[in-house]
C-alpha positions as CSV (number, residue, x, y, z in Angstrom):
1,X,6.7,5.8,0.2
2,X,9.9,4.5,-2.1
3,X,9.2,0.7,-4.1
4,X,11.4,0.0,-1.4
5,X,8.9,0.5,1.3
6,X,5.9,-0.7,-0.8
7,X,7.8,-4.0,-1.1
8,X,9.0,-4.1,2.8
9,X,5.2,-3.2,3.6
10,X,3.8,-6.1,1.3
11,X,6.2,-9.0,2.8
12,X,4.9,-7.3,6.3
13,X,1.4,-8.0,5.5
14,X,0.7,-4.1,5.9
15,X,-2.0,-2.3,3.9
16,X,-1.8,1.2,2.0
17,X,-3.8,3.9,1.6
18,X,-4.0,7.3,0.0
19,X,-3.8,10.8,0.5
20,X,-7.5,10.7,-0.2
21,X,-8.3,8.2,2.2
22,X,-9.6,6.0,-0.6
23,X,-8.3,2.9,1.0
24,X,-7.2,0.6,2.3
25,X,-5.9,-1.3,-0.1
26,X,-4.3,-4.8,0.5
27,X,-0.8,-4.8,-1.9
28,X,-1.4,-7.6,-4.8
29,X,1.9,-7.2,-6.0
30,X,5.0,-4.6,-6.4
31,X,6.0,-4.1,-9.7
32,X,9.5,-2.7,-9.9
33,X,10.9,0.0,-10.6
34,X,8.3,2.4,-9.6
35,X,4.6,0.4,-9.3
36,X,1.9,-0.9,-7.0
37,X,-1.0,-3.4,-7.4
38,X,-3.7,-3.0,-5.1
39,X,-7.1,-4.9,-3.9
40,X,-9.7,-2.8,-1.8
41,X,-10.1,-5.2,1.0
42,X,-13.6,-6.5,-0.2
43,X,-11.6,-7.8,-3.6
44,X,-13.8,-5.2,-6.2
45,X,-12.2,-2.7,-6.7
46,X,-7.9,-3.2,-7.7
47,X,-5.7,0.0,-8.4
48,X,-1.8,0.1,-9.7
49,X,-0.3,3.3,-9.0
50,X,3.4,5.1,-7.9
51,X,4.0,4.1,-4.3
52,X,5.0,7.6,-3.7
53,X,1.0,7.8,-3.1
54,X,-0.1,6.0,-0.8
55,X,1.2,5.1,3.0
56,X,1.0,2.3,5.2
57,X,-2.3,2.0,7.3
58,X,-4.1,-0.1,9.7
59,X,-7.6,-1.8,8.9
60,X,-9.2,1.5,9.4
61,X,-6.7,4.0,7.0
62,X,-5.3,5.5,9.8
63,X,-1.7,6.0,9.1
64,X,0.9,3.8,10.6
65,X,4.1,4.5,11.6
66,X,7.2,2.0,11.4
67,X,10.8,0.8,10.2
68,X,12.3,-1.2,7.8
69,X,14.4,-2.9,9.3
């Protein structure tokens, strides 16, 4: 995902998660031009990484699919 999307996913209240599955991850803040803070969802573990990483993702990691509109 572009910082674009990260930021359109945070102000959507939509979580992230990796290609690893390490998630999800609840965005902290977006960090332009190219970086993402995240929280695991029990609030230990916190990540900042490209966006280009990680997609959005329901409660469970499985990818979601939607707009920005």
């Amino acid at each position: 995902m572009t910082i674009d999307e990260a930021q359109a996913a945070w102000d959507n209240g939509l979580l992230l998660d990796d290609l690893r599955k390490s998630g999800p991850y609840r965005i902290k803040d977006v960090t332009y031009p190219d970086q993402v803070s995240l929280v695991s969802l029990d609030g230990i573990h916190s990540v900042a990484a490209q966006p280009n990483d990680f997609h959005a993702c329901d409660a469970r990691g499985g990818q979601v699919k939607w707009t920005n509109k």
